[in-house]
C-alpha positions as CSV (number, residue, x, y, z in Angstrom):
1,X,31.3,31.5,-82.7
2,X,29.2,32.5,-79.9
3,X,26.1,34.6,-79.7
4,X,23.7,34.8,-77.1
5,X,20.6,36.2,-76.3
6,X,18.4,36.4,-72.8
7,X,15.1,38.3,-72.5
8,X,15.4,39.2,-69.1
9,X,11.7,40.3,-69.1
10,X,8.6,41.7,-71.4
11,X,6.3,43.3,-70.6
12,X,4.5,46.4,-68.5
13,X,6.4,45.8,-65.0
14,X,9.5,45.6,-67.0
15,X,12.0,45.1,-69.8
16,X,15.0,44.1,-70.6
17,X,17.1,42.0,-72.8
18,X,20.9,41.0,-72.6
19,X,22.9,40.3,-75.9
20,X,26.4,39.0,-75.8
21,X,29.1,37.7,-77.7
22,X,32.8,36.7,-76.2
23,X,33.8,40.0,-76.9
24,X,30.9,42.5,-75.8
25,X,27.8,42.3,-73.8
26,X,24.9,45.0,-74.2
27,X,21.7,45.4,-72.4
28,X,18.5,46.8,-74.8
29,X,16.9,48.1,-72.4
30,X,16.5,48.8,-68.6
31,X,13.1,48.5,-67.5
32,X,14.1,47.1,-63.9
33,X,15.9,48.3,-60.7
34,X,19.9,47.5,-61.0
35,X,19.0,45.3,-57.8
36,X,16.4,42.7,-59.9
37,X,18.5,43.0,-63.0
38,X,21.5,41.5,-60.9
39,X,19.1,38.9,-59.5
40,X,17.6,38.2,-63.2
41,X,21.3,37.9,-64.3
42,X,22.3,35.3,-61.8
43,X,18.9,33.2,-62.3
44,X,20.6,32.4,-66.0
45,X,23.8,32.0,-64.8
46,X,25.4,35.4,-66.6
47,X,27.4,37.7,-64.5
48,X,26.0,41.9,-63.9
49,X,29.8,43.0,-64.7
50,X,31.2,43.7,-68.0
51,X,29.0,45.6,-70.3
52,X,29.9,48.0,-72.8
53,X,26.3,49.7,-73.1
54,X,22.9,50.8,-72.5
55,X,20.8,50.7,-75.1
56,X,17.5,52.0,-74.9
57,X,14.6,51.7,-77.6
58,X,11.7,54.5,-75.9
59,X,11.7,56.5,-73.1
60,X,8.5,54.7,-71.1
61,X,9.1,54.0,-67.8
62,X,8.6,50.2,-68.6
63,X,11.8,50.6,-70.0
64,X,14.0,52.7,-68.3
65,X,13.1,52.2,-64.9
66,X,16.7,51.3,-64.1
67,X,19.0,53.2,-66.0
68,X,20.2,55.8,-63.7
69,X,21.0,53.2,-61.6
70,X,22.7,50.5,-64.1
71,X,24.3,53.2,-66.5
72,X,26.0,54.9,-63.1
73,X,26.9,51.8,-61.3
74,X,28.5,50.0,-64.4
75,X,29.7,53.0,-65.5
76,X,28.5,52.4,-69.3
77,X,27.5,54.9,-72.2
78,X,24.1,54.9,-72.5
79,X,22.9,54.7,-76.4
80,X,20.0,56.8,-77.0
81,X,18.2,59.0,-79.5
82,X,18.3,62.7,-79.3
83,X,14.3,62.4,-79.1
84,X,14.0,59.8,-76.3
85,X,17.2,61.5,-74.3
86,X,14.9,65.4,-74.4
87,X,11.8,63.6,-72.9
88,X,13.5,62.0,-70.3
89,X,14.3,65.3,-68.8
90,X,17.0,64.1,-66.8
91,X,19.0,67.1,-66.5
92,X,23.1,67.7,-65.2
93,X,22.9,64.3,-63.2
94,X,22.3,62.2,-66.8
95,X,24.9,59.6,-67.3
96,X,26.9,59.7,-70.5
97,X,25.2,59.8,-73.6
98,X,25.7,58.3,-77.1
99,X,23.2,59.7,-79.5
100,X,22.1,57.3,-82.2
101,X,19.8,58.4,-85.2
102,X,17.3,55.5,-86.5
103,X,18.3,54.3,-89.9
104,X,21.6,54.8,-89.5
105,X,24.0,51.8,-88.2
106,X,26.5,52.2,-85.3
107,X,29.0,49.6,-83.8
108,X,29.5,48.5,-80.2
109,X,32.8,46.3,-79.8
110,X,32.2,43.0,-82.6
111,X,28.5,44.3,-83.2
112,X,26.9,46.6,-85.6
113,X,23.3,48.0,-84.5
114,X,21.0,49.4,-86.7
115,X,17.9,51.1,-85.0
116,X,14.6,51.8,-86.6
117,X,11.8,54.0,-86.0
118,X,8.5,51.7,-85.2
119,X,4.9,53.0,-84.8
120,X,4.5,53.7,-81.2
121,X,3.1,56.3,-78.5
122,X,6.6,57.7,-77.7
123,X,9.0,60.7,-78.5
124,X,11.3,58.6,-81.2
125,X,10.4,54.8,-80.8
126,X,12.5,52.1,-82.8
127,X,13.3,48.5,-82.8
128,X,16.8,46.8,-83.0
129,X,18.7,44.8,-85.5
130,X,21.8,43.5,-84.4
131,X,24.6,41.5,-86.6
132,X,27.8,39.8,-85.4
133,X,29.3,36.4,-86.6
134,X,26.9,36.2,-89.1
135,X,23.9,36.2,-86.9
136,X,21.2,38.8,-87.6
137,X,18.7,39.3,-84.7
138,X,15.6,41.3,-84.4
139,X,14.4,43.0,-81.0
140,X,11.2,44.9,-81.9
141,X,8.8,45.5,-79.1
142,X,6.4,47.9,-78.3
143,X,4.8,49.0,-81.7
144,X,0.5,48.8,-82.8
145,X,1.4,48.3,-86.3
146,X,3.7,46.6,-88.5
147,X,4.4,49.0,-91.5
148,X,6.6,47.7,-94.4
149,X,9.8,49.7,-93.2
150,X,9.7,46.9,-90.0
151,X,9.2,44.0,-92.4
152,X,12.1,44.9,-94.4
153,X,14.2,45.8,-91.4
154,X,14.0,41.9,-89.8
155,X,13.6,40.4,-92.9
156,X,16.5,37.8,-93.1
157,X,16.7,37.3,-89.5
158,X,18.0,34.2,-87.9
159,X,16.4,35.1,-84.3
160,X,13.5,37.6,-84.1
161,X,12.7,38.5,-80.4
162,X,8.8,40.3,-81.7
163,X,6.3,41.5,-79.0
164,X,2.5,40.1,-79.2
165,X,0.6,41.9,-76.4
166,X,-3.0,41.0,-75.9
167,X,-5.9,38.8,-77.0
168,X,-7.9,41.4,-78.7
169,X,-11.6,40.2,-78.0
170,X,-10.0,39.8,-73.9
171,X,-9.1,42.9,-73.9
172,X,-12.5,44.9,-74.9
173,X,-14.5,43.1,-72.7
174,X,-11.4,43.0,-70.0
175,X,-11.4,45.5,-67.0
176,X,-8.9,48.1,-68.5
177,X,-10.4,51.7,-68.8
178,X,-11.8,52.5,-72.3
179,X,-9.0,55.4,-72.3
180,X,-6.7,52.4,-72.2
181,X,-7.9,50.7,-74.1
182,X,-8.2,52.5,-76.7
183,X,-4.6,53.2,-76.6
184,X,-3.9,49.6,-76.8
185,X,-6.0,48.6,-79.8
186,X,-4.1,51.9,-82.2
187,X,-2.1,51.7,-84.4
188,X,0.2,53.6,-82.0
189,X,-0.3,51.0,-78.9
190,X,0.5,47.8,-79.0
191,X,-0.2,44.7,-81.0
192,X,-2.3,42.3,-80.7
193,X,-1.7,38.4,-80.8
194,X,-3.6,37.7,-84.1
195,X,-2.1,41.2,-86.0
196,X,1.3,39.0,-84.9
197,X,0.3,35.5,-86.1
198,X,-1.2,37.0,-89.5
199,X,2.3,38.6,-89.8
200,X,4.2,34.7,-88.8
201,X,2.1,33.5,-91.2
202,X,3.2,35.5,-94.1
203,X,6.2,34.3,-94.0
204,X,7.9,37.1,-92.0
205,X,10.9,37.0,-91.8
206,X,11.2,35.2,-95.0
C-alpha cells in the first residue's frame, strides 16, 4: 500500500495539493504557474509527468491560477463543477472538462472522490474526501464556517489536510481594509485559528 500526500502550497499567492498512489496521481487544485508547480514538484522529489487530473475545489484565482497552463500542457481532464466551470468564463479555448456534482462520488483510476459543498464566497465551493487502500483523506480549505454537513463528511478520516487562516484579534487591528475584513471574519470567508482549534478540540474527526 502506498498513499501519499504533498501540499504544495496554502494560502492567498497560491494552492495546490498533489495526491498519489502507485497507480494514479491527481493535483486538487492549481493555484500556481505550470512553471513553479514543476519547481514545487522537484523540491519533494516527485516528478510534473503522469497525472490523470485536475481537480479544482472554487474558481478564485488563488486556485486556478495555473490551470490553463497545467491542464493543456499535461493534457489532463480537468474535474470541475458546472457552477465553478460558468464563472470561469473561459470560453472555446477551455481545456477538457469533467463535471462533477457535490454529494455525489466519482472515481479517478484506484480512487473514489466525493466532493462537498462548504460555506464560502464562491459560485459552488466544496471540499474533498478521497479514499483508496483504505485511507480516507480530507482536503477542505477555504470555508468561514464549519456546518454539520463538513463534520460528517471528514468524520472517520485518517489524514485531514483543514485550512486555519488568521488570528482573529490580529486581523481587526491588522492593516487589511475593513471591506476585507469583513469578508474574512463571515461566515462566508475564511476561518479563523481558534473557530479551527474549538473544532480539534471536539474531537473532530472522531
Amino acid at each position: 500500500m502506498s498513499v501519499r500526500v504533498s501540499v504544495l502550497g496554502s494560502g492567498s499567492r497560491g494552492n495546490s495539493t498533489l495526491v498519489e498512489t502507485e497507480k494514479t496521481r491527481l493535483l486538487v487544485d492549481a493555484g500556481f504557474s505550470r512553471r513553479e508547480t514543476t519547481a514545487r514538484l522537484a523540491a519533494i522529489g516527485r516528478r510534473a509527468d503522469g497525472f490523470q487530473a485536475l481537480i479544482i475545489s472554487h474558481e478564485h484565482q488563488d486556485h486556478v491560477n495555473g490551470l490553463r497552463a497545467l491542464a493543456a500542457g499535461w493534457k489532463v481532464p480537468v474535474f470541475i463543477s458546472a457552477a465553478t466551470r460558468e464563472a470561469l468564463r473561459w470560453g472555446a479555448k477551455a481545456p477538457a472538462w469533467e463535471l462533477f456534482t457535490p454529494g455525489k462520488k466519482f472515481t479517478i483510476g484506484d480512487i473514489e472522490i466525493t466532493p462537498f459543498s462548504i460555506p464560502h464566497d464562491a459560485a459552488d465551493p466544496v471540499a474533498f474526501t478521497l479514499e483508496t487502500q483504505g485511507f480516507k483523506i480530507g482536503l477542505v480549505t477555504d470555508l468561514g464556517c464549519i456546518p454539520e454537513v463538513v463534520k460528517q463528511h471528514v468524520r472517520g478520516c485518517h489524514l485531514l489536510v483543514f485550512e486555519s487562516n488568521h488570528d482573529l484579534d490580529m486581523l481587526k487591528v491588522g492593516p487589511y481594509p475593513w471591506q476585507l475584513k469583513q469578508r474574512l471574519m463571515s461566515r462566508h470567508g475564511h476561518l479563523s485559528n481558534r473557530a479551527t482549534a474549538e473544532f480539534l478540540a471536539d474531537g473532530q474527526p472522531p
